[in-house]
C-alpha positions as CSV (number, residue, x, y, z in Angstrom):
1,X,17.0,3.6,43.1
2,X,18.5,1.8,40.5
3,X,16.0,2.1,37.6
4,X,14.1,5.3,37.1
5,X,10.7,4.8,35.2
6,X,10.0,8.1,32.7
7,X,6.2,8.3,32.2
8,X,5.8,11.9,30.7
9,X,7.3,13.0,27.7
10,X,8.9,15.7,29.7
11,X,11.1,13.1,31.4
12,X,11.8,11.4,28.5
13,X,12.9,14.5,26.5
14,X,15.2,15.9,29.6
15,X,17.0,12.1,29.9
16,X,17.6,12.6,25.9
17,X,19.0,16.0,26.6
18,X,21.2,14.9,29.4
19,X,22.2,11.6,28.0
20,X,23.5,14.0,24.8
21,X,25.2,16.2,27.2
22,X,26.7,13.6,28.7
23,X,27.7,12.0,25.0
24,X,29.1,14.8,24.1
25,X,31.2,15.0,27.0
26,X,29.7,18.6,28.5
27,X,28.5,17.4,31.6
28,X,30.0,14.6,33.9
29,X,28.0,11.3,35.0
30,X,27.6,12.5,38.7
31,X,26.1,15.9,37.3
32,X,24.1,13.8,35.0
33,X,22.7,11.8,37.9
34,X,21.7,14.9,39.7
35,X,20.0,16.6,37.5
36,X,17.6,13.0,36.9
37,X,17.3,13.0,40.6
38,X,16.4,16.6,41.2
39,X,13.1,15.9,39.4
C-alpha cells in the first residue's frame, strides 16, 4: 500500500497531527507509519 486515500476528516486531522509530530521531530517515520496503518 503505497498511497493511502483519507476520506473522513478524522483521517485527515490524525495525518496532520502525525505529519507535525513527525515535523517536529517527536515521533520517528516507522512510528509514524504505524500509527496510519493501525486505522
Amino acid at each position: 500500500m503505497d498511497r493511502v486515500t483519507f476520506r473522513t476528516a478524522t483521517d485527515a486531522k490524525i495525518l496532520e497531527v502525525v505529519q507535525k509530530a513527525l515535523g517536529d521531530g517527536r515521533i520517528t517515520q516507522t512510528q509514524a507509519d504505524d500509527i496510519l496503518k493501525k486505522k
